[in-house]
FIVEXZA-220060 format. One record per residue (C-alpha): x, y, z; residue number from 0; residue in one letter. Coordinates in nm, 2 decimals, always signed. Example, Ala and Ser with C-alpha at 12.3 -4.5 7.8 and 13.67 -1.06 7.14 Angstrom:
REM residues 2
TITOR      X      Y      Z seq type
TITOR  +1.23  -0.45  +0.78   0    A
TITOR  +1.37  -0.11  +0.71   1    S
***
This chain:
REM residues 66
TITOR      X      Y      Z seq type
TITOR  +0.00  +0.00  +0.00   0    X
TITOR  +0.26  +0.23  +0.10   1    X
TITOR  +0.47  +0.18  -0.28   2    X
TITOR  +0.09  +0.29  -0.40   3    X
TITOR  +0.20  +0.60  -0.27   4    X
TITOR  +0.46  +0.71  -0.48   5    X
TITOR  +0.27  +0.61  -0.82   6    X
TITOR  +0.06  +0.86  -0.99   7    X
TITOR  -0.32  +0.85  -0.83   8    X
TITOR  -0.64  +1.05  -0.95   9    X
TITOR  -0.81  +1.15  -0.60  10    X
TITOR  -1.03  +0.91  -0.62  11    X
TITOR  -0.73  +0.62  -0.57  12    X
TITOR  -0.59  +0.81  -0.34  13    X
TITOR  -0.88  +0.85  -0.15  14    X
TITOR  -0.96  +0.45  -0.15  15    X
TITOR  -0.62  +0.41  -0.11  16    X
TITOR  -0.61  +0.61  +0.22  17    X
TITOR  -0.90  +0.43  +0.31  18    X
TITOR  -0.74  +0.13  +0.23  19    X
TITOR  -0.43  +0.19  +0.42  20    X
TITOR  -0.66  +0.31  +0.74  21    X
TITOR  -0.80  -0.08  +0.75  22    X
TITOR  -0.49  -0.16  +0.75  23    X
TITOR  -0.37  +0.03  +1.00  24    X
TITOR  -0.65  -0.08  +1.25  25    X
TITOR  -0.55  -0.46  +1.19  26    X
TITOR  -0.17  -0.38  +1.28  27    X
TITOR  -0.26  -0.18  +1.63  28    X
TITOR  -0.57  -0.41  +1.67  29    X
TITOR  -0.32  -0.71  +1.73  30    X
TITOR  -0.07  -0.50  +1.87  31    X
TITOR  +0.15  -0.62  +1.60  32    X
TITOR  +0.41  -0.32  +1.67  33    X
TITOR  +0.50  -0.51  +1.95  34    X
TITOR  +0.57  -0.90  +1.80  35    X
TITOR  +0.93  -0.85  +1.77  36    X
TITOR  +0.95  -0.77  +2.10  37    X
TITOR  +0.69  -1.02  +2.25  38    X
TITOR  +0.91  -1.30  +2.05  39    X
TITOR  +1.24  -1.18  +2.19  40    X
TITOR  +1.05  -1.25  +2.55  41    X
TITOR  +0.94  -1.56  +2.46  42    X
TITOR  +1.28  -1.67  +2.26  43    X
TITOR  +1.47  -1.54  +2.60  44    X
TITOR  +1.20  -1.74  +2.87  45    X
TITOR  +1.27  -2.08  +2.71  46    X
TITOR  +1.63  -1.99  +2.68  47    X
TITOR  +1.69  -2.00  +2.30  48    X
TITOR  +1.99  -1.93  +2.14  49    X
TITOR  +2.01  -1.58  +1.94  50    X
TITOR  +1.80  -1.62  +1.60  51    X
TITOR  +2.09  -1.52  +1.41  52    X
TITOR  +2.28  -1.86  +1.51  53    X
TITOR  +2.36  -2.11  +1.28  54    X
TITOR  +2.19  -2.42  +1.32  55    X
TITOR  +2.52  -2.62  +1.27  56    X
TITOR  +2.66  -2.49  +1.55  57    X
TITOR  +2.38  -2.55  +1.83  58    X
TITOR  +2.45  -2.78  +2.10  59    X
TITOR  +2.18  -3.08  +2.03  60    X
TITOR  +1.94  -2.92  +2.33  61    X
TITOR  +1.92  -2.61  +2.17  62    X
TITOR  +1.85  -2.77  +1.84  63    X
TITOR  +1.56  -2.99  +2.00  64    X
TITOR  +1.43  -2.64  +2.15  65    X
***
C-alpha cells in the first residue's frame, strides 16, 4: 500500500487508497502487532533459546531440540 504512494493517483485512488491503508492500519494496532518482535524476543529469552541469528550447525543438540 505504501509503494501505491509514490505512483501517480487520480483523487479518487488516493482517497480508497487512504482508506485502504486506514483498515490496514486498525489490523496492525488491533493485534498489537508493533510489539511482535519484541513479544518473541521475551518468549525466545523465557525458554532460553539461542540468538536467532545462530547457525543451526553450531547448536549444541538441546538447543537444536528447542
Amino acid at each position: 500500500v505504501s509503494a501505491r504512494f509514490a505512483e501517480e493517483l487520480s483523487e479518487e485512488e488516493t482517497n480508497q487508497l487512504l482508506e485502504e491503508q486506514a483498515k490496514l492500519q486498525d489490523a496492525i494496532d488491533s493485534a498489537n502487532a508493533w510489539e511482535l518482535d519484541r513479544a518473541l524476543e521475551v518468549a525466545m529469552d523465557a525458554l532460553r533459546l539461542p540468538p536467532p541469528e545462530a547457525e543451526v550447525a553450531k547448536l549444541s543438540g538441546g538447543e537444536r531440540r528447542r
